[in-house]
ROFI-249724 format. One record per residue: y, x, z of N, C-alpha, C, O in turn; residue number from 1; residue in three letters. Coordinates in pm, whole numbers, plus 50000, padded with zeros to 5 digits. Atoms other than C-alpha are relative to their C-alpha. Example, Ala and Ser with C-alpha at 12.3 -4.5 7.8 and 13.67 -1.06 7.14 Angstrom:
<sites>
+-------+-------+-------+-------+-------+-------+-------+-------+-------+-------+-------+-------+-----+------+
!    nv !    nu !    nw !   cav !   cau !   caw !    cv !    cu !    cw !    ov !    ou !    ow ! seq ! type !
+-------+-------+-------+-------+-------+-------+-------+-------+-------+-------+-------+-------+-----+------+
! 49881 ! 50089 ! 50000 ! 49550 ! 51230 ! 50780 ! 50120 ! 50090 ! 50000 ! 50118 ! 50194 ! 50066 !   1 !  ALA !
! 49881 ! 49918 ! 49994 ! 49894 ! 51367 ! 50714 ! 50109 ! 49923 ! 50073 ! 50220 ! 49974 ! 50090 !   2 !  SER !
+-------+-------+-------+-------+-------+-------+-------+-------+-------+-------+-------+-------+-----+------+
</sites>
This chain:
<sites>
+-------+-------+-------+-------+-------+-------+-------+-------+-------+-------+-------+-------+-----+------+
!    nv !    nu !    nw !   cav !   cau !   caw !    cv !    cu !    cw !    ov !    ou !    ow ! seq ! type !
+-------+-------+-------+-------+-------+-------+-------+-------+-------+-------+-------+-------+-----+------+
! 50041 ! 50102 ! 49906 ! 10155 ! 64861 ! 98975 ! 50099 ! 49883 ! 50000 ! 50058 ! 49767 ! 50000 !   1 !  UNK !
! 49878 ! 50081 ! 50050 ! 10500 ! 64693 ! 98924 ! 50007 ! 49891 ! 49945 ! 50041 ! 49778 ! 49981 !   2 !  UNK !
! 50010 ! 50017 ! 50120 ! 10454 ! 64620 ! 98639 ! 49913 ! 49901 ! 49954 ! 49950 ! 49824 ! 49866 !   3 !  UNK !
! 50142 ! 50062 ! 50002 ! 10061 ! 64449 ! 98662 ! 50096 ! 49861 ! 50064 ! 50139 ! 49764 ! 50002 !   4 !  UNK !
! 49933 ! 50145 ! 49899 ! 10234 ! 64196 ! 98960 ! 50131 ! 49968 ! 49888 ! 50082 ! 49942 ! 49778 !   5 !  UNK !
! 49963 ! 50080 ! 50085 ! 10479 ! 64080 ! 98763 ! 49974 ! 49961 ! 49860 ! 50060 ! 49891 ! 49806 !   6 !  UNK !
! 50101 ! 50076 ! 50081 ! 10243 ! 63999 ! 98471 ! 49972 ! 49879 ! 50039 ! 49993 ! 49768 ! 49990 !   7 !  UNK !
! 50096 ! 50107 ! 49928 ! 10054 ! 63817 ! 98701 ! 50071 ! 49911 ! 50064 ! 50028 ! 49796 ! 50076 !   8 !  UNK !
! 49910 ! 50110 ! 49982 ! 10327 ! 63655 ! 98833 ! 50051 ! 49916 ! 49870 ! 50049 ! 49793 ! 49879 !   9 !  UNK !
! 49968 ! 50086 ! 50127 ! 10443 ! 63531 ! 98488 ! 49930 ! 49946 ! 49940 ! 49986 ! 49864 ! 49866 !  10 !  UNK !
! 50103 ! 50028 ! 50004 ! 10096 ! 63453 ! 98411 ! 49983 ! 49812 ! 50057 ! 49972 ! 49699 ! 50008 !  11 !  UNK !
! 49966 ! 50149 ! 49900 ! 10121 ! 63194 ! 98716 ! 50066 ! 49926 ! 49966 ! 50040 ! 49817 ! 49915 !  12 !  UNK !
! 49861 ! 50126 ! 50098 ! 10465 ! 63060 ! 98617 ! 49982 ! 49921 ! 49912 ! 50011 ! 49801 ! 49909 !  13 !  UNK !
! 50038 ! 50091 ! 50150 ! 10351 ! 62967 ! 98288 ! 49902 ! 49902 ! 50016 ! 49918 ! 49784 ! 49986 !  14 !  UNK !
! 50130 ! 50112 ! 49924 ! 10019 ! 62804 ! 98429 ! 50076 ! 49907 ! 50096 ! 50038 ! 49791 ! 50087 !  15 !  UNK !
! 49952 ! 50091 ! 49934 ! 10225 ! 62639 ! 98664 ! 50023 ! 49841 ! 49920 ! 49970 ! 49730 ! 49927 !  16 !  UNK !
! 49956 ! 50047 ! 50066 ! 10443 ! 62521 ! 98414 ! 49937 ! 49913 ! 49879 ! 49991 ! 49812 ! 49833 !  17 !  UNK !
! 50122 ! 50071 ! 50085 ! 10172 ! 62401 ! 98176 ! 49936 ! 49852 ! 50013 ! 49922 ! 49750 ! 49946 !  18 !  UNK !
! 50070 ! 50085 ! 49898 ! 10000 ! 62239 ! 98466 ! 50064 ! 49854 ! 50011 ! 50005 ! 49748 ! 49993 !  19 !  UNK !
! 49896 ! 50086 ! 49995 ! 10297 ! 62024 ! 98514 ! 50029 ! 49948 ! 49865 ! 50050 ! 49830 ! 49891 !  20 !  UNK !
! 49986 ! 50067 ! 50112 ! 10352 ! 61914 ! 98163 ! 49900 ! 49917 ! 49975 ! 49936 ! 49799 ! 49966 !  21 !  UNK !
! 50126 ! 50074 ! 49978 ! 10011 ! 61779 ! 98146 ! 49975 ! 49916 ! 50107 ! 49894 ! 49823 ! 50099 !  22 !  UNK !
! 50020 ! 50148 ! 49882 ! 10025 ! 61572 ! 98463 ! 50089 ! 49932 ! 49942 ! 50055 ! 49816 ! 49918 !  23 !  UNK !
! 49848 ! 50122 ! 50048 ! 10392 ! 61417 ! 98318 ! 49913 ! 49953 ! 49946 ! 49845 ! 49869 ! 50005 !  24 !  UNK !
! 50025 ! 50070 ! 50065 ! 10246 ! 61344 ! 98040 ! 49838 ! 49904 ! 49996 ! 49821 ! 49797 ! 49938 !  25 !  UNK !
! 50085 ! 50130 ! 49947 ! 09915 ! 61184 ! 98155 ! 50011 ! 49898 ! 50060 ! 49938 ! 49801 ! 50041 !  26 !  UNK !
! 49962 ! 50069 ! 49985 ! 10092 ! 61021 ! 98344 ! 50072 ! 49886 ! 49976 ! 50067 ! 49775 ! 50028 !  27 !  UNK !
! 49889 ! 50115 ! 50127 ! 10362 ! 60852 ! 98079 ! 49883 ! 49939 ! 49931 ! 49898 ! 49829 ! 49878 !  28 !  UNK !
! 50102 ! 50112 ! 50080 ! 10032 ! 60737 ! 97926 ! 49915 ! 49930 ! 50037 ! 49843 ! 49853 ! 49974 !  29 !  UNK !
! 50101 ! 50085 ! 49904 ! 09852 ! 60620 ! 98219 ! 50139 ! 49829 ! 49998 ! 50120 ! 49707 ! 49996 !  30 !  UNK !
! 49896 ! 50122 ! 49989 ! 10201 ! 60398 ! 98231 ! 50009 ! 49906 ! 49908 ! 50011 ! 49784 ! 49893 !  31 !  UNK !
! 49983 ! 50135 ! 50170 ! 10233 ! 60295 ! 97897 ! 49885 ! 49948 ! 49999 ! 49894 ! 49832 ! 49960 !  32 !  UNK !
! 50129 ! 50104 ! 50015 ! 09854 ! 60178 ! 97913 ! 50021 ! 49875 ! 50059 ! 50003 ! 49764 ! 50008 !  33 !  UNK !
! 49996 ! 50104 ! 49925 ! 09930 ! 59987 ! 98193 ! 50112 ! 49846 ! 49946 ! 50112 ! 49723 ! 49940 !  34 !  UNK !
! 49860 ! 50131 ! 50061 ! 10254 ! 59808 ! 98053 ! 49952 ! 49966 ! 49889 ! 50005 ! 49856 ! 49870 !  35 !  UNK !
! 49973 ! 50056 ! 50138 ! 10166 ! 59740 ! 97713 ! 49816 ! 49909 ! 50012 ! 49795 ! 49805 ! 49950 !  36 !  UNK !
! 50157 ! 50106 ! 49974 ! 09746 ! 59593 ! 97816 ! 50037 ! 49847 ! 50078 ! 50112 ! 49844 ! 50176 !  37 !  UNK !
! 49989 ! 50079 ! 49985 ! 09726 ! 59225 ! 97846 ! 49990 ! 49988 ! 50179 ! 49920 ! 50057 ! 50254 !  38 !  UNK !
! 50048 ! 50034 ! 49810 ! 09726 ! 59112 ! 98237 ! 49914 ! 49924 ! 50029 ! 49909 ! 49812 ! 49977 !  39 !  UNK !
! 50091 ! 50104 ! 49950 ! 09464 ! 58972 ! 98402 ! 49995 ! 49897 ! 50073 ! 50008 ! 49928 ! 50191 !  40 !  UNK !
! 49939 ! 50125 ! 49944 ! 09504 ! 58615 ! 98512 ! 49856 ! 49932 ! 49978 ! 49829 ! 49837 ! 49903 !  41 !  UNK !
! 50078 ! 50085 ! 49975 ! 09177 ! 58552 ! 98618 ! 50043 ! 49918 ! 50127 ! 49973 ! 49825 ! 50168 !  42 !  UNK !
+-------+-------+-------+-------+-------+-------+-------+-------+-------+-------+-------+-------+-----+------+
</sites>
């Protein structure tokens, strides 16, 4: 039983951890879109 829960806890962790790499980095490219696209000066 031990044994199962901390699976499943490490399971989580890693999904956590995943989770979070994938927002950074959508995010570093939601940024860089923004900085490097012409500005609008209507």
């Amino acid at each position: 039983m031990l044994k199962k829960l901390l699976v499943l806890a490490g399971l989580v962790g890693a999904a956590t951890l995943i989770m979070k790499r994938v927002k950074a980095s959508s995010d570093e490219r939601a940024l860089w879109h923004e900085a490097t696209t012409a500005p609008d000066l209507r």
